[in-house]
C-alpha positions as CSV (number, residue, x, y, z in Angstrom):
1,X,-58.3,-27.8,-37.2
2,X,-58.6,-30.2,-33.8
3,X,-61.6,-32.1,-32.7
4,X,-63.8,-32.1,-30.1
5,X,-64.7,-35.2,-27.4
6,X,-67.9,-34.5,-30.0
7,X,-65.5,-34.9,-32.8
8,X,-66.4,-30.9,-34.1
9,X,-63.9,-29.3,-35.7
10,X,-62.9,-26.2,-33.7
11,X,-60.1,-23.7,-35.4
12,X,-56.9,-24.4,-34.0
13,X,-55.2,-21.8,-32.2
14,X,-52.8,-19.3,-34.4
15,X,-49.2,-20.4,-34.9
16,X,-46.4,-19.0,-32.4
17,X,-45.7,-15.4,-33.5
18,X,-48.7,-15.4,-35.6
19,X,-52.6,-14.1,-35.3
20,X,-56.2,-14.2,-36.8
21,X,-57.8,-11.1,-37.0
22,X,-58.7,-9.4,-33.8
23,X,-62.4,-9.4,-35.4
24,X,-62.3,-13.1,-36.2
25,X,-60.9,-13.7,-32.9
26,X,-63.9,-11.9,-31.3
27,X,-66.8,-13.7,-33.6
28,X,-65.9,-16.9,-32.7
29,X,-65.3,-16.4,-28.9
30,X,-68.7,-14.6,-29.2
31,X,-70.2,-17.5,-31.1
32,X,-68.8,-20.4,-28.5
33,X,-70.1,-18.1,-25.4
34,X,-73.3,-18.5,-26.8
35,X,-73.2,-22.3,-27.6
36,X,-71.9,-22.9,-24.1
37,X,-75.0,-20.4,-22.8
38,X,-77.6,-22.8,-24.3
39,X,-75.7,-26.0,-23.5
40,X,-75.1,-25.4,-19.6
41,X,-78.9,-25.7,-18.7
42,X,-79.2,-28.9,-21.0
43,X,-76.0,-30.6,-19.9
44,X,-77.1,-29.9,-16.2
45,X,-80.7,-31.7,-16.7
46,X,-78.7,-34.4,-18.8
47,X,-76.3,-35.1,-15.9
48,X,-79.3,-34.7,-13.3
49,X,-81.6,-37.4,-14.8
50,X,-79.9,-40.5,-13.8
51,X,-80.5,-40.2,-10.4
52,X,-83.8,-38.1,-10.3
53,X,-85.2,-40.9,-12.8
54,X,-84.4,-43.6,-10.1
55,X,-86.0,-40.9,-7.1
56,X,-89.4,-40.5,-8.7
57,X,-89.2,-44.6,-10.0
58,X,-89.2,-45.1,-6.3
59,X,-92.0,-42.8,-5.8
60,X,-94.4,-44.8,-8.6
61,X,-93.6,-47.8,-7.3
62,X,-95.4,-46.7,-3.9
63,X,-98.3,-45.0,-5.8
64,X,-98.6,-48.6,-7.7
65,X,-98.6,-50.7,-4.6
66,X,-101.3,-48.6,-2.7
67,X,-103.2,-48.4,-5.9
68,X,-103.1,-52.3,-6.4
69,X,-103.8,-53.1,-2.8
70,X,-107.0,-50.6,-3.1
71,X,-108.0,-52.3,-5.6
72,X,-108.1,-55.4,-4.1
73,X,-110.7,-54.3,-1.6
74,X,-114.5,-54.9,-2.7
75,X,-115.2,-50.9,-3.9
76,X,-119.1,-50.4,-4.8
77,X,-118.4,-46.6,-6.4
78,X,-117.7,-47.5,-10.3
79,X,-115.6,-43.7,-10.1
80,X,-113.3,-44.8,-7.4
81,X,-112.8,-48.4,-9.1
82,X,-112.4,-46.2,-12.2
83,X,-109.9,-43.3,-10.6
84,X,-108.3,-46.4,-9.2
85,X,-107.4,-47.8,-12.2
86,X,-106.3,-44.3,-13.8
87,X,-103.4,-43.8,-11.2
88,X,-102.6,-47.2,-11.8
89,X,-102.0,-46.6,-16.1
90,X,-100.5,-43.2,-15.4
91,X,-98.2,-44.3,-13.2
92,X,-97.1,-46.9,-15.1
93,X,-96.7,-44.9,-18.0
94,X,-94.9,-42.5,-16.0
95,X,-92.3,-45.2,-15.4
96,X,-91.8,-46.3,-19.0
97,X,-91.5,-42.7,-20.2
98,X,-88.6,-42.0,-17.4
99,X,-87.1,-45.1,-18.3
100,X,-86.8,-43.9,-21.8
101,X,-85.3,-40.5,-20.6
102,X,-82.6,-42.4,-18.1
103,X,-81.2,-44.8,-21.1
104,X,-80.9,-41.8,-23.5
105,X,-78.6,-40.2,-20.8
106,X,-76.8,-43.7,-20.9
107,X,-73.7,-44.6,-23.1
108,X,-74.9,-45.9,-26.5
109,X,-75.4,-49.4,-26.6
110,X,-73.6,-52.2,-29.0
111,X,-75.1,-52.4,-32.5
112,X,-78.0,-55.6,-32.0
113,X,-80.3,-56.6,-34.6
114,X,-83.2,-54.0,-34.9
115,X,-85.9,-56.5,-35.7
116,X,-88.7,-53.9,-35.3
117,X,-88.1,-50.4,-36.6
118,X,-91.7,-49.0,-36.5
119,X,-91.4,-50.1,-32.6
120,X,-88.2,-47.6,-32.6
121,X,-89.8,-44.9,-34.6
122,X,-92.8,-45.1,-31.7
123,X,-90.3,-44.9,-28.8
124,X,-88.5,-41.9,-30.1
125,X,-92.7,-40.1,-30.6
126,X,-93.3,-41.3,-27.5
127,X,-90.8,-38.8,-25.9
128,X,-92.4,-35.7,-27.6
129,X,-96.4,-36.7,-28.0
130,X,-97.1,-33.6,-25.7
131,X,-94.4,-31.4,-27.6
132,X,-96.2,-31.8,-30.7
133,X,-99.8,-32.1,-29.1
134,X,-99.2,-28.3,-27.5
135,X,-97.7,-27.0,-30.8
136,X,-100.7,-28.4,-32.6
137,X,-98.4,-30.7,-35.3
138,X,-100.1,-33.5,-36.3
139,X,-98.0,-36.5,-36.9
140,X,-98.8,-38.3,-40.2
141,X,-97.4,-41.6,-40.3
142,X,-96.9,-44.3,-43.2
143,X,-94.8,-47.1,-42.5
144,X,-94.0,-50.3,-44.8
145,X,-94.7,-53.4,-44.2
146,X,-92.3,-56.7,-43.8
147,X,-89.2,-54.4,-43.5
148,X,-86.1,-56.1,-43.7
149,X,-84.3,-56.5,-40.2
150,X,-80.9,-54.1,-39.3
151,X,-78.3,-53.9,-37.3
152,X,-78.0,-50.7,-35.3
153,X,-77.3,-48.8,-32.6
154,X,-81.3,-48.3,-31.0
155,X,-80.1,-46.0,-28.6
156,X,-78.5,-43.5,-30.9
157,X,-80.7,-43.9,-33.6
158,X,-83.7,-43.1,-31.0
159,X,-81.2,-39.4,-30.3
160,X,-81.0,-39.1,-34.6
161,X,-84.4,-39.6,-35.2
162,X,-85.7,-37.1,-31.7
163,X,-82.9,-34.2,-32.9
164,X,-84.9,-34.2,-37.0
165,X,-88.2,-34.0,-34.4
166,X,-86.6,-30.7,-33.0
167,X,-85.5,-29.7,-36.7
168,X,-88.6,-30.1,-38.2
169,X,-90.6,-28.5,-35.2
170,X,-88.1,-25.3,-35.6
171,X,-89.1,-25.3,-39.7
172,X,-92.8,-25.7,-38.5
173,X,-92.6,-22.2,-35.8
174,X,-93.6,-20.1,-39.0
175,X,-97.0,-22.0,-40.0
176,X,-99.6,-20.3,-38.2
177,X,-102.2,-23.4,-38.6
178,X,-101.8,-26.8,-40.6
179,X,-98.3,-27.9,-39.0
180,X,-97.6,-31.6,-39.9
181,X,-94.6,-34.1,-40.0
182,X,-95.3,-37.1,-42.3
183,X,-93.0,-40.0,-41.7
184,X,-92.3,-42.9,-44.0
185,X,-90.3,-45.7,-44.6
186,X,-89.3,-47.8,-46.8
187,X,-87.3,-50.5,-47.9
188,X,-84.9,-49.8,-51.6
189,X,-84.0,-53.5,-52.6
190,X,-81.7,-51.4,-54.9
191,X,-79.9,-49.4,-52.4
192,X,-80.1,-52.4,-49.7
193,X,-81.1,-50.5,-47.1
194,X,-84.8,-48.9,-45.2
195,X,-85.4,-45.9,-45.8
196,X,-86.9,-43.2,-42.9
197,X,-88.1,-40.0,-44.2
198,X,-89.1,-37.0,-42.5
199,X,-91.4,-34.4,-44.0
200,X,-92.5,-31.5,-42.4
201,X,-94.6,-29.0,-44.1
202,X,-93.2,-25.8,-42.5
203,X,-91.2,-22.9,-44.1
204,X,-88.3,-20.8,-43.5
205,X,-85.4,-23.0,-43.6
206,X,-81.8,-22.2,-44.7
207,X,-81.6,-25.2,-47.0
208,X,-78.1,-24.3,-48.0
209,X,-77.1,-24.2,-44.3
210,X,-79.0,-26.9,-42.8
211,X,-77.4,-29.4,-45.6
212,X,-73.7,-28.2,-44.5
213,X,-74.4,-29.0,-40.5
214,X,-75.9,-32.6,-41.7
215,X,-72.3,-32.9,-43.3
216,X,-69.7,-34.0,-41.4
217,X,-67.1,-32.1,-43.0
218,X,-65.2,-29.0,-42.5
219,X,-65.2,-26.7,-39.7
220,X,-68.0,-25.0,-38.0
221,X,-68.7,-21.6,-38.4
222,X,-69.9,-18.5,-36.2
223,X,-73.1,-18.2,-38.4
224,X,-73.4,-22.2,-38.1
225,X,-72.9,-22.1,-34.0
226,X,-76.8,-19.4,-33.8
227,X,-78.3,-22.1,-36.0
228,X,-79.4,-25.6,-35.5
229,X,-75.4,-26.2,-35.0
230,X,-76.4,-29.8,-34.1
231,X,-77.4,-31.4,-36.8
232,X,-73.4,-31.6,-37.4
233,X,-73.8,-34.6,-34.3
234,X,-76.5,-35.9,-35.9
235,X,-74.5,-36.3,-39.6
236,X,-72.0,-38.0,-37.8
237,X,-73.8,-40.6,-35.9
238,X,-75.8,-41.7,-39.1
239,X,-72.6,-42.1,-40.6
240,X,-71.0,-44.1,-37.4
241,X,-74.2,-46.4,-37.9
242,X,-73.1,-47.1,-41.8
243,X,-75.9,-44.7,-43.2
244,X,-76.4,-41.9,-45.2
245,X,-78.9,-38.0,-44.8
246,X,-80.1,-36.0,-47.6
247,X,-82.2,-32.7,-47.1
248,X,-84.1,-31.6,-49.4
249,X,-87.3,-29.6,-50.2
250,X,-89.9,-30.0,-52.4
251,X,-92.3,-27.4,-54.0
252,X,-95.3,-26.8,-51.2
253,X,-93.3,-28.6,-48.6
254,X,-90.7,-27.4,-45.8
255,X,-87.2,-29.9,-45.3
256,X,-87.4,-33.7,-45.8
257,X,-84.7,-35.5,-44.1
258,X,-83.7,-39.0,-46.0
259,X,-81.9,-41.4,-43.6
260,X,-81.0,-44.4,-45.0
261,X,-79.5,-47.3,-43.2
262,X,-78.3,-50.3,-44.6
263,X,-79.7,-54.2,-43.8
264,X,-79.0,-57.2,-42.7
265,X,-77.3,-59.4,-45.5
């Protein structure tokens, strides 16, 4: 096997004088056509964003000024003072959002002390509040209190924790009404570490296969490529961060994802 710049296992190519089957040959060529098919339009937006992020930044900063400097000016009509001051919050808003968007197209960050993970957890909802707001999922949250502090990676945990949102919005696709995704954490004195789970109540799910991609182990295959092929990134950035996932599902409920991430000592 060889490795990816993703670190994936890829199969290697046959020895001199040797060959796979023709048919083996053709499913995995098939498979990686496909993969690079849904990647291109991504990995065009992703290397796009940068730059377009700083274009539009530009652009608010204008619609802020003008709406500030209106608003200095004596207005007697409450709805202009009020319209006024709704450019002004959605423009701001507009800014932090895009500012989110252009440091998840950054390199990750060093590890720092994460002193506030519910803060974290909000960031990462922040970035799909619409997505689940149009799909009618309604977010259930249940967060200890006084959590221990950590040590991680924000950046990449913010890309772990918004990848298990797309998982668990792909379980939720076969509930007609009643989606949900409960999340919880936790802190395990026994384990030394918090605890994130991530509970969604949909249906549907190859358990068996889902559990494979979340381990970082062994080659991908051509049935694992027209699946959610990457959970396999997100298995091995928990484990670059020191932690551990576990899926599992529970009777009434669709996947829970476990991520547990050791603390400060």
């Amino acid at each position: 096997m060889t490795k990816t710049p993703g670190n994936r296992e890829v199969p290697e190519a046959a020895p001199a004088g040797e060959t796979r089957p023709a048919a083996v040959e053709a499913c995995l060529l098939s498979a990686w056509e496909r993969v690079l098919s849904k990647l291109c339009g991504p990995l065009l937006v992703g290397k796009l964003t940068p730059e377009v992020v700083h274009d539009i930044n530009n652009l608010l900063t204008g619609i802020l000024g003008y709406a500030e400097l209106l608003n200095m000016k004596p207005i007697q009509d409450e709805g202009v003072k009020k319209g006024l001051e709704t450019i002004s919050f959605s423009a701001e808003k507009c800014k932090v959002l895009l500012g989110r968007m252009a440091a998840l197209a950054r390199e990750e960050s060093p590890p720092v002390p994460l002193g506030d993970l519910h803060a974290a957890l909000e960031e990462a909802l922040e970035l799909r509040r619409c997505a689940f707001r149009h799909q009618q999922i309604e977010v259930v949250k249940d967060p200890a209190s006084n959590l221990p502090p950590l040590t991680l990676d924000g950046l990449r945990l913010q890309k772990i924790l918004l990848w298990l949102f797309l998982a668990a919005e792909e379980a939720l696709g076969g509930r007609e009404e009643g989606r949900r995704i409960t999340i919880q954490s936790r802190f395990e004195p026994e384990k030394g570490c918090v605890s994130i789970l991530l509970i969604a109540n949909g249906f549907g799910v190859n358990l068996s296969a889902w559990r494979r991609l979340l381990t970082p182990e062994g080659p991908l295959t051509a049935e694992d490529l027209d699946g959610p092929f990457w959970l396999r990134q997100v298995g091995l950035w928990v484990e670059e961060l020191g932690g551990t996932v576990e899926l599992r599902m529970e009777e009434g409920e669709g996947p829970i994802f476990d991520l547990c991430f050791p603390v400060i000592r």
